[in-house]
C-alpha positions in Angstrom: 0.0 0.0 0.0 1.1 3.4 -0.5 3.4 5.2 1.7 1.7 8.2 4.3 2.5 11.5 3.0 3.7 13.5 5.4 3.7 17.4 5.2 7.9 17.1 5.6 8.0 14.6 2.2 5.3 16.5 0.3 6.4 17.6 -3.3 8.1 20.7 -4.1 6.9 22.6 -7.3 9.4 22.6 -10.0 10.4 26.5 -10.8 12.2 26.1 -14.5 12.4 30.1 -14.9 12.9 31.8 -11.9 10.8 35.1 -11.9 14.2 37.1 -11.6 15.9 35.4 -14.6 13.1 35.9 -16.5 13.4 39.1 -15.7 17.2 39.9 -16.4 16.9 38.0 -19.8 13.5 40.2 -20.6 15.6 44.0 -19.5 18.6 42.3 -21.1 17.3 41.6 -24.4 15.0 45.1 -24.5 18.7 46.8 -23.8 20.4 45.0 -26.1 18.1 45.1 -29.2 17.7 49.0 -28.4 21.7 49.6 -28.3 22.3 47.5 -31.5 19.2 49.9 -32.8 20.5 52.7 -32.3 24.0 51.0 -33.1 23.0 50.0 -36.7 21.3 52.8 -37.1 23.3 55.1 -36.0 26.4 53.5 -38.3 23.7 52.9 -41.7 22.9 57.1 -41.3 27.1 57.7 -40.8 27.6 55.5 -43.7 24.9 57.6 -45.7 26.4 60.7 -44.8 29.7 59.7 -45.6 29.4 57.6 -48.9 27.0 60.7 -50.3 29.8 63.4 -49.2 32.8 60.6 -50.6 30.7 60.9 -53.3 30.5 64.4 -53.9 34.1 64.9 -53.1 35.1 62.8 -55.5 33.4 63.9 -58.6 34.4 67.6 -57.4 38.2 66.4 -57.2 37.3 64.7 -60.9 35.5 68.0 -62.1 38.7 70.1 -61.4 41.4 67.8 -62.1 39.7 67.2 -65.5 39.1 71.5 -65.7 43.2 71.8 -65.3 43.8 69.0 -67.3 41.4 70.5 -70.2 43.0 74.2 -69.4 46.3 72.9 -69.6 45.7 70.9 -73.3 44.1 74.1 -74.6 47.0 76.0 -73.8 49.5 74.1 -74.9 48.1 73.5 -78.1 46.6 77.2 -78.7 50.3 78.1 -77.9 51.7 75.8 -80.5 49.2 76.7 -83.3 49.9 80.5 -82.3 53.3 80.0 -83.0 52.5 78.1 -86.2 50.6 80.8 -87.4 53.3 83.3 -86.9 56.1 81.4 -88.7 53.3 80.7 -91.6 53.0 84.4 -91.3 56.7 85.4 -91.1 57.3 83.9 -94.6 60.9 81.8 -95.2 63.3 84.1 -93.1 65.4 82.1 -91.0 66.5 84.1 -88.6 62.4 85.2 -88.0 61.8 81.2 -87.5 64.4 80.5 -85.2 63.9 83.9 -83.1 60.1 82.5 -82.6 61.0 79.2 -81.8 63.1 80.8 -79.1 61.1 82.7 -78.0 58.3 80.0 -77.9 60.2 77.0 -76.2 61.4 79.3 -73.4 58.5 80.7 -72.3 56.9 76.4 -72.5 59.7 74.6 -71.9 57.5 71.6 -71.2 56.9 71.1 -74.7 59.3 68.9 -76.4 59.1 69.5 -80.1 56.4 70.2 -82.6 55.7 68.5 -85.9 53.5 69.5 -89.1 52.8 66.7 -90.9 51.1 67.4 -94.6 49.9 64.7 -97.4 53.1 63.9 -99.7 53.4 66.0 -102.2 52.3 68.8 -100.8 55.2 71.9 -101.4 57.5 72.9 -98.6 57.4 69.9 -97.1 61.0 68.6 -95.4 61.9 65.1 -95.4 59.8 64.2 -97.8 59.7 60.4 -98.9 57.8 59.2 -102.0 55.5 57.3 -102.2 53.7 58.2 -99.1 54.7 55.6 -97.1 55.2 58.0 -94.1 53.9 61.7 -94.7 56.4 64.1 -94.8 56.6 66.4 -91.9 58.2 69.8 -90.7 60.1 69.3 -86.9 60.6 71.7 -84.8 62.6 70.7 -81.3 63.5 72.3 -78.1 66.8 71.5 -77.5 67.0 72.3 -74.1 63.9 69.6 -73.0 66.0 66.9 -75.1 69.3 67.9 -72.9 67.7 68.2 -69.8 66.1 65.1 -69.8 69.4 63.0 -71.6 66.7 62.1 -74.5 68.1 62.0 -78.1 66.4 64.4 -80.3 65.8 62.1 -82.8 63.5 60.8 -81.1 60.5 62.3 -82.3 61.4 62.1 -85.5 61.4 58.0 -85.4 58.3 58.1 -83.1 56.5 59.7 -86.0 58.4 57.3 -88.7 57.1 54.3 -86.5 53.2 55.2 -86.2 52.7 56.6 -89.8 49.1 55.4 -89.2 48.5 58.4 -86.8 49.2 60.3 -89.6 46.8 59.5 -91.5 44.2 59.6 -88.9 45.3 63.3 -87.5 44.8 64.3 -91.5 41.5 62.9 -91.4 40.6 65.9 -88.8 40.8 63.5 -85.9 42.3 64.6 -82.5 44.2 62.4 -80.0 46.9 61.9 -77.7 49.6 58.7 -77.6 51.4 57.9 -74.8 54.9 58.4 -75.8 56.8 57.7 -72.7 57.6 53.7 -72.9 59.6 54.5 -76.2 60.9 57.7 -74.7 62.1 56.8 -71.3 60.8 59.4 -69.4 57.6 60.8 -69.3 56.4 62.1 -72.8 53.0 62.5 -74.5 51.9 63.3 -78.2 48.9 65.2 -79.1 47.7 65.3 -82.3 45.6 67.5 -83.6 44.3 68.7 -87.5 45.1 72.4 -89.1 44.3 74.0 -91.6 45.8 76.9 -93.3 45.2 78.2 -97.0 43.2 75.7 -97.7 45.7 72.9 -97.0 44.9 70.1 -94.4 47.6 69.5 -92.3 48.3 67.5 -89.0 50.1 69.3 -85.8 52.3 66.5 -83.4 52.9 68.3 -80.0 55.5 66.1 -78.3 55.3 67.3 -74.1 56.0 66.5 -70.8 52.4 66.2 -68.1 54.3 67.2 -65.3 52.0 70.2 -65.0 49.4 67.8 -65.8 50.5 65.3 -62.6 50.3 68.6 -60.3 46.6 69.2 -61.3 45.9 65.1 -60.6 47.4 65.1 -57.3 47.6 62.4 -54.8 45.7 60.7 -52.0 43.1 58.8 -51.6 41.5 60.1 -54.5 43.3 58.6 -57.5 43.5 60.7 -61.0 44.5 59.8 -63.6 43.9 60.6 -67.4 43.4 57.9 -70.3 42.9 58.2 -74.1 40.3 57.7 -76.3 41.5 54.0 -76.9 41.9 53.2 -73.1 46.0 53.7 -72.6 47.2 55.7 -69.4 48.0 58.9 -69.9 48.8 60.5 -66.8 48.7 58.3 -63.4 49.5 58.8 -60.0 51.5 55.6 -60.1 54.5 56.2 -62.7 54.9 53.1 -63.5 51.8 52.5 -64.9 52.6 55.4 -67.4 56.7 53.8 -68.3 54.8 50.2 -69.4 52.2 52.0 -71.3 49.0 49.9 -70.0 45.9 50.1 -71.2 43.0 50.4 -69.0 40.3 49.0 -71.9 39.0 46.3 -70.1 38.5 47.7 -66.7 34.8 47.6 -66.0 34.4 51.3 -65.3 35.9 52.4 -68.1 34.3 50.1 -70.9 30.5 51.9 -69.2 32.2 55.2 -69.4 33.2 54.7 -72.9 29.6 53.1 -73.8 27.9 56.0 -71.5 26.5 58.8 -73.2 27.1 61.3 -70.6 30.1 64.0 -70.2 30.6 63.3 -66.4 29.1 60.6 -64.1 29.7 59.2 -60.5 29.0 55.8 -59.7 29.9 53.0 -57.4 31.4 49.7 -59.0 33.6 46.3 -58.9 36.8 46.4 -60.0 38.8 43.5 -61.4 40.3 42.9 -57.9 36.7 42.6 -56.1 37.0 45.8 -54.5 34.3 48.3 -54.5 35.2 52.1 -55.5 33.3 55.4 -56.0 34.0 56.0 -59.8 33.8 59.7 -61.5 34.6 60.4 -65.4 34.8 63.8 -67.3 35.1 63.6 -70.9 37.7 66.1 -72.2 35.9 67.9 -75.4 39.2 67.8 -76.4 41.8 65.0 -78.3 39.0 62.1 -76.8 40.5 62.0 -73.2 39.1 61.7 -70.4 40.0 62.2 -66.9 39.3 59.6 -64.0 38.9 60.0 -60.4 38.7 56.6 -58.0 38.1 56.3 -54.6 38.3 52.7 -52.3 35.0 52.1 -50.5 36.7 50.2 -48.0 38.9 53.5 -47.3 35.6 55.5 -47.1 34.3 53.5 -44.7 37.3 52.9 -42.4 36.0 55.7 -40.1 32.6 54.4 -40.2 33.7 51.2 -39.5 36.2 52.5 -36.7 33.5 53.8 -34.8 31.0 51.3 -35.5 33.6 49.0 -33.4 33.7 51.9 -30.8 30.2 52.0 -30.4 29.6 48.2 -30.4 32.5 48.4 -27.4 30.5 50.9 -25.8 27.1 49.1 -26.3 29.2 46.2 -24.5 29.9 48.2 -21.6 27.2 49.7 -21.4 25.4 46.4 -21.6 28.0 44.4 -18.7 27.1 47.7 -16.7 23.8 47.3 -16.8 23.3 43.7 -16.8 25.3 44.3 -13.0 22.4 47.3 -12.5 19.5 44.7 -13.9 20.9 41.8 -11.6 20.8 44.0 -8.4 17.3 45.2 -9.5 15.4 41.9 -10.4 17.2 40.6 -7.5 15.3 43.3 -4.8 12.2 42.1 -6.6 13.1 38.2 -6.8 14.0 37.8 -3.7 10.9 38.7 -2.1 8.9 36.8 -4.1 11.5 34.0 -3.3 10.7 34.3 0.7 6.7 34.3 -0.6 6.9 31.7 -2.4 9.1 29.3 0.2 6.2 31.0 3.1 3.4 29.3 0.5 5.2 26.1 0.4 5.2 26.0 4.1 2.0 26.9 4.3 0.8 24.3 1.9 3.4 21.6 4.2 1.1 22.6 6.8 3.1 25.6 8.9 0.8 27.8 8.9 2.2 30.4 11.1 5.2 31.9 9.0 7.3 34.6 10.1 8.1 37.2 7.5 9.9 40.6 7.3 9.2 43.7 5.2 11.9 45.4 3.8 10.4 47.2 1.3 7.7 49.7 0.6 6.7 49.2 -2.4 3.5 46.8 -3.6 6.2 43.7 -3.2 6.2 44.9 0.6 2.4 45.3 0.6 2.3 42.0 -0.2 4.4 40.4 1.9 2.6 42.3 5.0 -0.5 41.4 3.9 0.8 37.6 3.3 2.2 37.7 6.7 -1.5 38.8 7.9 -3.0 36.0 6.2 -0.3 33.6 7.4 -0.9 34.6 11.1 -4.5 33.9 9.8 -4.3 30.2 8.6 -2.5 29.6 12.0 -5.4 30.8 13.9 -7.5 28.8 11.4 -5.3 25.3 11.8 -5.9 25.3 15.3 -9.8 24.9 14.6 -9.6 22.2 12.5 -7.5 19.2 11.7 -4.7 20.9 9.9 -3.0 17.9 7.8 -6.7 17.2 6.7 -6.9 20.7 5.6 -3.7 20.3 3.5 -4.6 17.4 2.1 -7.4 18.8 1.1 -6.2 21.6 -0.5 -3.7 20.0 -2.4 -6.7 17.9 -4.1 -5.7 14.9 -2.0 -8.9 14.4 -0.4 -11.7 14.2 -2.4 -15.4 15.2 -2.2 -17.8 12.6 -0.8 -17.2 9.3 1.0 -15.0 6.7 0.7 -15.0 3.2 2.5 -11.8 2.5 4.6 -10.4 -0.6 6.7 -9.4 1.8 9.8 -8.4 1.2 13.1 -11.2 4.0 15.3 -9.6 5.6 18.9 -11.2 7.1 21.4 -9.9 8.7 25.1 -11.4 9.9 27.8 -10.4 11.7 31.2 -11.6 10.2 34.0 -14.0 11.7 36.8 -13.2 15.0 35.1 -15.9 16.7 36.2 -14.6 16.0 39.7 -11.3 17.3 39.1 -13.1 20.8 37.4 -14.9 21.5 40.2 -11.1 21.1 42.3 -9.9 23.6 40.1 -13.0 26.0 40.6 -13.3 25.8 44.0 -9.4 26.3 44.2 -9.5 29.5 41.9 -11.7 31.5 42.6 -10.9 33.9 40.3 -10.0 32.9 36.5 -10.9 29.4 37.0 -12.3 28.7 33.9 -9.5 30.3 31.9 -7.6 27.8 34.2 -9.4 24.7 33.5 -9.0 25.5 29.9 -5.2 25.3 30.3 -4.9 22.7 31.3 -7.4 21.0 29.8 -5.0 22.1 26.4 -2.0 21.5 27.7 -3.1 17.7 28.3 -4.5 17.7 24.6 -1.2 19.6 23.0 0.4 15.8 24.4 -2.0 13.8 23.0 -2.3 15.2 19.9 1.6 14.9 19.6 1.3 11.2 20.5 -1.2 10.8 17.5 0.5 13.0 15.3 4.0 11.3 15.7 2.7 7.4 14.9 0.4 9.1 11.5 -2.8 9.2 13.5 -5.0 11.7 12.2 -7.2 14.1 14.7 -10.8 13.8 14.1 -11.9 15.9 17.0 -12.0 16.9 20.5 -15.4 15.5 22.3 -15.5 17.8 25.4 -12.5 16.1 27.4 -12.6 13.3 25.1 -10.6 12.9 21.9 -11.1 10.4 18.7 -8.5 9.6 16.1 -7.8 7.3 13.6 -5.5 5.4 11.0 -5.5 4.3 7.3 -8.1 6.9 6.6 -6.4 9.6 5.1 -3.4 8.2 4.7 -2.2 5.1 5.7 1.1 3.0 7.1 0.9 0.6 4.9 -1.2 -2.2 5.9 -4.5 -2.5 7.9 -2.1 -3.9 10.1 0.5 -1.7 11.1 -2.3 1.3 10.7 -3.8 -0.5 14.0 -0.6 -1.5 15.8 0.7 2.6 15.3 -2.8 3.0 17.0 -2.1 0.8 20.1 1.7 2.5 20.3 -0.3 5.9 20.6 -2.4 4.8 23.4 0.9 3.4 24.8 2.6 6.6 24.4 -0.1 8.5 25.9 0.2 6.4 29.0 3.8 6.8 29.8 3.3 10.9 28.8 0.5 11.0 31.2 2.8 9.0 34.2 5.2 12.0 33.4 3.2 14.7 33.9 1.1 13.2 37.0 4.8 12.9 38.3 4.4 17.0 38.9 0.5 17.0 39.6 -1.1 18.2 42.4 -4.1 17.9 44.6 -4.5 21.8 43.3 -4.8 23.9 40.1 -2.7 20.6 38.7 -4.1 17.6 38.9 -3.5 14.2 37.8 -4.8 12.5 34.6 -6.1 9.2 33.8 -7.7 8.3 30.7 -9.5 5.5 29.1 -8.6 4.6 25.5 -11.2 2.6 23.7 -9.7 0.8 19.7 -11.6 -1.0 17.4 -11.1 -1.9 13.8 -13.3 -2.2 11.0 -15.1 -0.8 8.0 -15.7 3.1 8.0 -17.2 5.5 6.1 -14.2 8.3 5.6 -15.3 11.7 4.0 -16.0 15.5 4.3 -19.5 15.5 6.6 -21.1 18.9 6.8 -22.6 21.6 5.4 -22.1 23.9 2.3 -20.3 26.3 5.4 -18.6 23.9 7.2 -17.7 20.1 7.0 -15.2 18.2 8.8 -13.1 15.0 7.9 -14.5 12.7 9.9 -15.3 8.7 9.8 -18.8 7.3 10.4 -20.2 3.4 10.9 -20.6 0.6 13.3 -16.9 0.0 13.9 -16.7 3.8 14.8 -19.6 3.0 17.5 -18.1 0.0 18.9 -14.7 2.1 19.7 -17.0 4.3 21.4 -18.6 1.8 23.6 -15.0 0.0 24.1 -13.8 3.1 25.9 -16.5 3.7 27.8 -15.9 -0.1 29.2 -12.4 0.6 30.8 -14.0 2.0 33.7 -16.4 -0.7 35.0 -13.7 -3.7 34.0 -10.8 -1.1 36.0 -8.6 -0.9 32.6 -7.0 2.3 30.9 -7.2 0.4 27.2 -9.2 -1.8 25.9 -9.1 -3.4 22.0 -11.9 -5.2 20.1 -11.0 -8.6 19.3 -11.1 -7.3 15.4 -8.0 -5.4 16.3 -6.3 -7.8 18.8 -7.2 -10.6 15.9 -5.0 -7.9 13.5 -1.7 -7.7 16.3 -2.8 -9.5 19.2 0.4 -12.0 19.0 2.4 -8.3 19.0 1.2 -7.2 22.3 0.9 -8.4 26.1 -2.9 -8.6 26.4 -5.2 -9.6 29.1 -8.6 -11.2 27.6 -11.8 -9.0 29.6 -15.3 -10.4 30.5 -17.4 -10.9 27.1 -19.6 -7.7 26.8 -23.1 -7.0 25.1 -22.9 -3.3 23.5 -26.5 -1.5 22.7 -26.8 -2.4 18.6 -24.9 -5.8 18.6 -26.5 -8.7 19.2 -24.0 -11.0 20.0 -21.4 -10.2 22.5 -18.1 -9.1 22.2 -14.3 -9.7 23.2 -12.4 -7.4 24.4 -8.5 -7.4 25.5 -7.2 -5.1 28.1 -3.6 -3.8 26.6 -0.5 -4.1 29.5 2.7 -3.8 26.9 4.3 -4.6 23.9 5.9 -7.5 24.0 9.1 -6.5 22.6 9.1 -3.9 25.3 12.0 -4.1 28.1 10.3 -2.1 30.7 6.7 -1.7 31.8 3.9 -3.8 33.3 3.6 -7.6 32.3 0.4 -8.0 33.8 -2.9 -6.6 34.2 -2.3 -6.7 38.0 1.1 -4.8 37.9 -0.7 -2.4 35.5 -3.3 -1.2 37.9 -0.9 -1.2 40.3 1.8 1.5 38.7 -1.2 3.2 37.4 -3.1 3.2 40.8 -6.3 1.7 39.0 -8.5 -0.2 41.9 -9.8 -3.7 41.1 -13.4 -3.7 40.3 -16.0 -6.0 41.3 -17.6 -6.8 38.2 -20.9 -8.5 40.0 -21.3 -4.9 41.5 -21.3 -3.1 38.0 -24.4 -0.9 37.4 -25.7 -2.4 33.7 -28.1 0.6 33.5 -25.1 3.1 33.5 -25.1 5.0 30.0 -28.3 3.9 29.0 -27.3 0.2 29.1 -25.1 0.3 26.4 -23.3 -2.3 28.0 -24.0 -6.0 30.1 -21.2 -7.7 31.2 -20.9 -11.4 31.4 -18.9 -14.4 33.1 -16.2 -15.7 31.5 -15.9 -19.3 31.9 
């Protein structure tokens, strides 16, 4: 059968979230998804704001490099056709032409040496070659670039032997730049441009250096750099990209420039090495160049992301900060509700009365005074009714209605205590009955511990009588031991009792005997009441005969007596003494009953009935002499033979 449940082994609710984790993690994740917010927010406008003024910065750096580098073409070149137009102008005199040219490559010594290159055939032409193989050409050099740099001045003159087809193109009326420098050695460039000039079509090769060019590029993270028409580097930041002479034609940014219809355009693309960059173009509207400006995105953003990892460092401290903060917060309300909710798991054990201190004033410490209240309540409550039935109940334990139980039935008396009241009155004068009452309790308080320690339950107090029972509500185990834990009770309550008639007195004190009546049997076990109130309590037959049984100890000069359905159960387990056969009102046949001495495992203590009354100072009674009319003849008593 199933183990008692006592309030000490009664289950403990299972708390998976505790109210204050569930709290941290709640303020924890609200702070957290608010600081990475504001975070990614914060670091998405920055980015804005930056890539939008990258953006503008770097087609304003393209606009003005590409202004210069326009300026600085149109100078160069209305310089050279000036000076054209004044040797055409100055007719064949030597010493005019070579005056002008002077005066010309001083004041642009940048320029290297200019060419006229007309259709063979055409008069006046120097060099000429038949055949038109290479156009014949009039050169014109500045001596002092060609010695300043340590570059042969021939040099222009087999550049233009080399690329006759730029010849012909420059004579078509088309206007471009070469990069001259790989073939040059140093840094070198060639426009070409068309002229005309009485009516003949001639081409103009301006060999000069970009240095003044390079200044109006720049450096920094802003890269400039000019290209031609078919892609080849012109002028670059990096040198070295101008000495090998590559050609940028493939480069993603520059094949949509060259398909774009626009003059300018900024846009953000790809390039060939997976980076992204901010890309700006200017077409020149003049020789088919155009003038780049690039930017890294990464580099852009390196401030952006520099402070994106400062903020997501401060969002980490501010977040360990407050997690501290949050954890000394949920903990003033956790812990409270902690010391409520261990209080309501005493209470439901069954210890009612629970001490609890309010440290706060908030609705937490409202609470907890107002639990205290309730707690102080529920004591005052337990000690009007049975207060293990009431928990039982209330955990769902007990059910409505009634159910039938094998239970062993108790029932105590005091003797003559109406006798020993009217001591105490007579005694006290003043305050008697509050005195009767105390100790009238204070001999219940050790009964009820003698019940309560063997799993008896309290069923109620009958004036100065008291009935119990076992394997109602809960049980030892076997019909058995539920009876035997009964007998131990009535046997504990005899040896408390010789204790405390040890310090009784003939006065406000004075000494207790009882007479226990058992009996086992089928009972009705249930909540008997009304709608308002209802008690746990045991009815039937065998709850009747334990009645009568106690009454019986008196007249046969006994302190307990057993039915032979209980000494039938654990009679071999105790030192018994077989009483007169009895007739009860209700039974027909007569019944046996057994006057306990001991246990017979027990060292100390009576071993017969004799010894009994003797340490217990119960008088031998003559049985023949027994009044069978006492208690509305519930009882006759026969002869045993």
């Amino acid at each position: 059968m199933k183990k008692p449940r006592t309030p000490e082994t009664a289950g403990r609710g299972k708390i998976s979230y505790p109210i204050g984790f569930k709290l941290g993690v709640i303020i924890t994740a609200l702070l957290l998804f608010s600081l990475s917010l504001i975070t990614v927010l914060v670091s998405v406008m920055v980015s804005n704001d930056v890539q939008i003024t990258a953006e503008e910065n770097n087609f304003t750096i393209n606009l003005r490099s590409a202004a210069e580098a326009e300026n600085r073409l149109t100078t160069i070149l209305s310089n050279t056709l000036v000076l054209l137009d004044i040797l055409s102008a100055g007719g064949d005199s030597p010493a005019f032409s070579r005056q002008a040219e002077a005066f010309f490559f001083d004041r642009n010594q940048d320029i290297a040496a200019i060419a006229v290159i007309r259709r063979a055939g055409n008069p006046g032409g120097e060099n000429q070659e038949a055949g038109g193989a290479v156009s014949p050409f009039t050169l014109r050099i500045n001596n002092r670039f060609f010695l300043s740099n340590e570059l042969d001045s021939g040099f222009p003159e087999r550049f233009l032997a080399a690329a006759s087809g730029t010849a012909e193109r420059v004579l078509r009326g088309e206007t471009f730049i070469l990069n001259s420098t790989p073939a040059a050695g140093t840094s070198l460039l060639v426009m070409f441009c068309p002229r005309q000039i009485s009516g003949t079509e001639e081409g103009v090769a301006l060999f000069f250096s970009p240095e003044s060019l390079s200044d109006a590029f720049g450096t920094g993270i802003n890269s400039s750099f000019m290209i031609n028409g078919d892609g080849d580097v012109l002028v670059h930041p990096n040198h070295d990209l101008e000495q090998t002479g590559v050609n940028l034609g493939n480069d993603p940014f520059i094949k949509a420039m060259r398909e774009d219809s626009e003059q300018s355009r900024q846009s953000l693309y790809t390039g060939e090495d997976g980076k992204r960059y901010f890309g700006a173009f200017t077409k020149l509207s003049l020789a088919n160049a155009a003038v780049i400006t690039i930017m890294e995105s990464g580099v852009v953003f390196e401030g952006v992301v520099a402070t994106t990892r400062r903020n997501i460092y401060l969002t980490l401290a501010v977040l360990f900060a407050s997690i501290i903060f949050i954890r000394i917060f949920s903990n003033s309300i956790s812990r409270p509700i902690k010391t409520l909710a261990g209080a309501a798991e005493q209470i439901e054990r069954g210890k009612f009365e629970v001490f609890l201190r309010t440290r706060s004033r908030d609705e937490i410490g409202a609470l907890t005074e107002s639990f205290g209240r309730m707690s102080q309540a529920l004591g005052i409550f337990g000690r009007f009714t049975n207060r293990e039935i009431a928990v039982r109940a209330m955990r769902g334990e007990i059910k409505p209605g009634g159910l039938s139980k094998h239970a062993t039935i108790f029932f105590s008396d005091i003797r003559n205590f109406t006798e020993k009241s009217e001591i105490i009155s007579k005694i006290s004068r003043t305050g008697a009955s509050d005195k009767i009452v105390a100790w009238l309790n204070n001999y219940f308080t050790r009964m009820v511990e003698c019940v309560e320690e063997t799993g008896g339950v309290v069923d109620k107090f009958i004036g100065d009588g008291l009935m119990a029972h076992w394997g109602t509500a809960y049980t030892s185990g076997s019909v058995e031991e539920d009876a035997f834990n009964c007998v131990k009770t009535s046997l504990l309550m005899r040896r408390v009792l010789w204790e405390m008639n040890l310090t009784a007195g003939p006065g406000e004190n004075p000494s207790i005997r009882i007479g226990c009546g058992i009996n086992t049997g089928i009972v009705t076990a249930g909540q008997i009441g009304s709608e308002r109130r209802m008690e746990y309590t045991v009815i039937g037959d065998a709850v009747n005969l334990a009645g009568r049984t106690e009454a019986l100890n008196k007249p046969l000069g006994t302190d307990i007596l057993i039915t032979e359905n209980t000494w039938k159960l654990i009679g071999e387990r105790l030192i018994t003494e077989e009483m007169p056969p009895v007739q009860v009102k209700g039974k027909q046949e007569t019944i046996r009953l057994f006057a306990v001495i001991n246990l017979k495992e027990a060292v100390e203590g009576p071993k017969t009935l004799e010894e009994l009354r003797k340490l217990l100072q119960i008088s031998t009674t003559d049985l023949s002499q027994v009044d069978t009319g006492v208690e509305e003849k519930k009882y006759n008593i026969g002869r045993l033979s």
